[in-house]
C-alpha positions in Angstrom: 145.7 70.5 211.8 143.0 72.7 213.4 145.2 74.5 215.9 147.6 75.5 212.6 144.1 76.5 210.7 143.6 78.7 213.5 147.0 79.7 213.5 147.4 81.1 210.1 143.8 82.2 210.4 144.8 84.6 213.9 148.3 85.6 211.2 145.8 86.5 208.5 143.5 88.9 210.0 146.9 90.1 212.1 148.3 91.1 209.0 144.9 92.9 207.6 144.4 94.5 210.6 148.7 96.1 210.1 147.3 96.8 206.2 144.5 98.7 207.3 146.1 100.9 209.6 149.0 101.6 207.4 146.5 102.5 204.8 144.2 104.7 207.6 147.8 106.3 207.9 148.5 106.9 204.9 145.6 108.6 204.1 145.4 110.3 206.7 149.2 111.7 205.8 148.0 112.3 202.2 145.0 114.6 203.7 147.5 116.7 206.0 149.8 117.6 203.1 147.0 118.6 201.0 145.6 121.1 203.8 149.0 122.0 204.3 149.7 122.5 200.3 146.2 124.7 200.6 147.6 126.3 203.3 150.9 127.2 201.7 149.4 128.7 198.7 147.0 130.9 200.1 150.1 132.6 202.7 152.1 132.8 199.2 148.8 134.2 197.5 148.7 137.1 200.6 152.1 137.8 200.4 152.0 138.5 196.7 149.0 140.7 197.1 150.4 142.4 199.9 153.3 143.1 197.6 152.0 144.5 194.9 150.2 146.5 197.8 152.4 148.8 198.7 155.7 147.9 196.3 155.9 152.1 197.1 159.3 152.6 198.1 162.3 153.7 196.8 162.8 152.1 193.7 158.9 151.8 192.5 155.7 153.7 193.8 152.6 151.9 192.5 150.5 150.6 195.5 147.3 151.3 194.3 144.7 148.8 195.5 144.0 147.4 199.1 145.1 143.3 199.4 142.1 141.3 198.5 142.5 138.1 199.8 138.7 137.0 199.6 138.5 133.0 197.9 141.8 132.3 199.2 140.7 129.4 201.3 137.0 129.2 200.3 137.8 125.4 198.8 138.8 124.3 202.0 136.0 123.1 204.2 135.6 125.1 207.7 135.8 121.4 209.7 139.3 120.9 207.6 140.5 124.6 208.5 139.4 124.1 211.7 141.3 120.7 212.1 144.3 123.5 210.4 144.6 125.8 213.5 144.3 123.1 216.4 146.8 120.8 214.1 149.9 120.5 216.9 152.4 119.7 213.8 152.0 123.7 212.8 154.4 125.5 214.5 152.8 128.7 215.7 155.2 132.0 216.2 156.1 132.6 219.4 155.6 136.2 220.7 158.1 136.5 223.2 161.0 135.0 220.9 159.7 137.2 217.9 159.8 140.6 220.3 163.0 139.7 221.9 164.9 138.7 218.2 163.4 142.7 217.2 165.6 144.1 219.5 168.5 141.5 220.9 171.9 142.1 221.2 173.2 145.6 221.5 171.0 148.0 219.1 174.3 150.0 218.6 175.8 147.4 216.6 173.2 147.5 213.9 174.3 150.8 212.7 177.8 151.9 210.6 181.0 152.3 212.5 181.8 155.3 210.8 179.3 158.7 209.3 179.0 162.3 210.3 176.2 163.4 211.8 173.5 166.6 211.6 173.5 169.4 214.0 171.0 168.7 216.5 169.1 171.7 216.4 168.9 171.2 212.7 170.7 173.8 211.3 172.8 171.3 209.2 172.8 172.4 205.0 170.2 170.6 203.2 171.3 167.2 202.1 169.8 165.0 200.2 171.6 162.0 198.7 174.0 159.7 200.8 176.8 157.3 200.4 175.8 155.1 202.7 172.7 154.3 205.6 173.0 156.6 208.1 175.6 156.4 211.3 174.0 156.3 215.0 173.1 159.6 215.3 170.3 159.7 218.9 170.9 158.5 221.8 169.0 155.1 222.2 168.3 155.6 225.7 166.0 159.3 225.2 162.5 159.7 223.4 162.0 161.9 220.3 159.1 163.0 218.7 158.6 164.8 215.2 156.6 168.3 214.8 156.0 168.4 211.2 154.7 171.0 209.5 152.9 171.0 206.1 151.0 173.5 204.0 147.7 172.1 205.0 148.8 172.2 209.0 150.7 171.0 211.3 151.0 167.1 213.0 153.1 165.2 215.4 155.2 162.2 215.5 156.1 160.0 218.3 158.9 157.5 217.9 159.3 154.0 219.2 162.8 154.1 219.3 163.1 150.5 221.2 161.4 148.9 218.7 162.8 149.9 215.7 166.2 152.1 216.4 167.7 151.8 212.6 164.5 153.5 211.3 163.9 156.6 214.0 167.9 157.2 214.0 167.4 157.2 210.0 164.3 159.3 210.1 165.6 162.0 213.0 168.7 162.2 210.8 167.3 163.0 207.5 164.9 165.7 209.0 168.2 167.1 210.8 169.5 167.4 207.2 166.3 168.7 206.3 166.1 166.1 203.6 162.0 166.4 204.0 161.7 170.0 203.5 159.2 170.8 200.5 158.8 167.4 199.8 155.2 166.5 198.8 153.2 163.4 200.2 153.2 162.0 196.5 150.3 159.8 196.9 147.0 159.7 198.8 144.5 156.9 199.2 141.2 157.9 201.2 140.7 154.6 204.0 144.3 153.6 203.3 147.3 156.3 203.9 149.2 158.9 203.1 152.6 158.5 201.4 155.3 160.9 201.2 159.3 161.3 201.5 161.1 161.2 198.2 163.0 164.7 198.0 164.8 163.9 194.6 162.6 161.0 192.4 161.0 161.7 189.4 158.3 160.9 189.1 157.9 161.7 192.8 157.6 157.9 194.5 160.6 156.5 192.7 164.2 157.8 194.1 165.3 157.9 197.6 168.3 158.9 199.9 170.8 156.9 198.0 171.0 153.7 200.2 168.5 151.1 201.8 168.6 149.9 205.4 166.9 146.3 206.3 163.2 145.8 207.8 162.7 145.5 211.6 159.6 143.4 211.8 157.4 143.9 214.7 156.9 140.5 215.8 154.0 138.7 217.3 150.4 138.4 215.6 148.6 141.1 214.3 147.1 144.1 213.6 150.7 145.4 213.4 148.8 149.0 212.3 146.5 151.0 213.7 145.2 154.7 212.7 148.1 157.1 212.8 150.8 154.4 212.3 154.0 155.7 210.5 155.9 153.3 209.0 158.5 153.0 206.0 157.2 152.4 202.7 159.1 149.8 200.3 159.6 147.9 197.1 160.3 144.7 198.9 161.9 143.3 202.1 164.8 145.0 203.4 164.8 148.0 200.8 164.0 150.9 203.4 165.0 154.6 202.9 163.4 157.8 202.8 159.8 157.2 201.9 157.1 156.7 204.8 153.5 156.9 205.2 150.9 157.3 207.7 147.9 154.7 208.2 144.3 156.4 207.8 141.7 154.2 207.4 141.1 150.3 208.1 143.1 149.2 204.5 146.3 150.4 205.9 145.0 149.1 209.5 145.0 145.4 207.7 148.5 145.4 206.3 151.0 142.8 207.1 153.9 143.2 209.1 156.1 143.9 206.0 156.6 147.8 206.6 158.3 148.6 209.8 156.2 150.9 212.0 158.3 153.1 213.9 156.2 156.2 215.5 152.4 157.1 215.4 150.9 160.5 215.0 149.6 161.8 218.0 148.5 164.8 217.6 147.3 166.7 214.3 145.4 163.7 212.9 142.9 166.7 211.6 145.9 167.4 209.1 146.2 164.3 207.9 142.7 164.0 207.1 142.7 167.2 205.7 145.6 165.7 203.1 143.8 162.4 202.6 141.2 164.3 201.4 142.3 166.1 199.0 141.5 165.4 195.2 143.8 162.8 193.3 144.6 162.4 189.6 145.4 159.1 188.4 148.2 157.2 190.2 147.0 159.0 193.4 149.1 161.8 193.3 146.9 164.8 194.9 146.0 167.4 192.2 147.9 170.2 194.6 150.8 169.6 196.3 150.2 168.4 200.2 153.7 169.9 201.0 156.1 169.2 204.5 157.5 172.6 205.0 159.9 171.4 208.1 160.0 168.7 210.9 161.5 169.8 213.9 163.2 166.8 216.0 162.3 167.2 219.7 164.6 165.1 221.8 164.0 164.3 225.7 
């Protein structure tokens, strides 16, 4: 009798011991999902901020505040946020897969089979509206910079035509159609950027070439921006056309990698502050016009 008192007695605490540690799981489960959840929310909190940001492209103009993302994760304890970032069950982005999916395959096949082109030494007839993105148009394989000239002075544009090909090819060929002569920068924010490129919307901010052309992310972690960055302004993912801006202060330097960067100004930057200092009316639109008078593609 005993040995079967001791018996049930080793079952019994055998079984508590399985209880506990289902429960310690379960808890423990319960406490992950809730980061997680915590977690979720504040990226969707970013990314709605962000958008609202700079919603300035083609179809709507109206980023007029800086992403505040202050109090987003202020409820979650620093140990717990912490436990967050070492947490091996959160995938983190690879770098090298994210850089390589930017530009894999064969960056000729992104483009449309068929489209005319500009002359190269851009004496093409102003166009401005298109039926379609714009046909391969450079030759992938040569650098090309930008020297654009504006009533307030002049500035220059280098491309990075590896990393994003679909956006320098659309860029070169509008200026070759001199789709971004007299076209004001519509809207200037002092320690954000400068925005310009809409040759037909009105109010300025709000039309664009007549087509949109998809994003082509940077990949990797950030800062994606840095001062001088030029990069295409949007109303959303993949909604791309004539609109850009140029980063001048450390709002536009904290952006996320939602507006592809495809050249950075290097050399002029004086004229560019010159423009983001000019006086604004409501809506940031300068009080004079901060004009482009030309942009002469130089290709080598």
């Amino acid at each position: 009798m005993a040995t079967e008192k001791r018996e049930r007695q080793r079952e019994n605490r055998a079984r508590q011991r399985e209880e506990l540690e289902a429960a310690r799981a379960m808890q423990d489960k319960s406490a992950k999902a809730k980061r997680l959840a915590y977690l979720a929310i504040g990226a969707i909190v970013v990314l709605v901020a962000a958008f609202f940001l700079f919603s300035g492209g083609d179809d709507d103009s109206e980023p007029v505040t800086t992403a505040d993302d202050s109090g987003i994760v202020d409820d979650i304890p620093a140990d717990e946020l912490d436990e967050l970032v070492e947490d091996e069950s959160i995938d983190e982005p690879d770098e090298v897969a994210l850089e390589e999916s930017a530009v894999a395959g064969d960056p000729a096949e992104l483009f449309p089979a068929d489209g005319d082109c500009p002359a190269t030494d851009g004496s093409s007839e102003r166009v401005t509206a298109f039926d379609g993105p714009q046909p391969l148009c450079i030759d992938l394989d040569k650098d090309y910079t930008a020297e654009v000239v504006t009533n307030m002075g002049n500035f220059t544009i280098e491309f990075d035509t590896q990393r994003a090909p679909v956006t320098v090819n659309n860029f070169v060929t509008l200026a070759r159609y001199r789709y971004y002569e007299g076209v004001n920068f519509h809207r200037v924010i002092p320690g954000f950027m400068i925005q310009g490129g809409d040759a037909v919307g009105e109010p300025p901010g709000t039309g664009g070439p007549g087509y949109s052309f998809n994003d082509e992310p940077q990949g990797g972690e950030g800062p994606f921006y840095e001062l001088g960055s030029v990069a295409m302004a949007n109303s959303g993912p993949n909604t791309n056309g004539s609109q850009f801006f140029v980063v001048t202060g450390p709002s536009g330097e904290g952006l996320p990698d939602q507006y592809t960067r495809f050249g950075s100004v290097t050399a002029g930057m004086d004229t560019i502050t010159a423009i983001e200092a000019t006086e604004t009316l409501p809506g940031d639109a300068p009080v004079e016009d901060m004009t482009i008078e030309s942009i002469t593609i130089i290709e080598s």
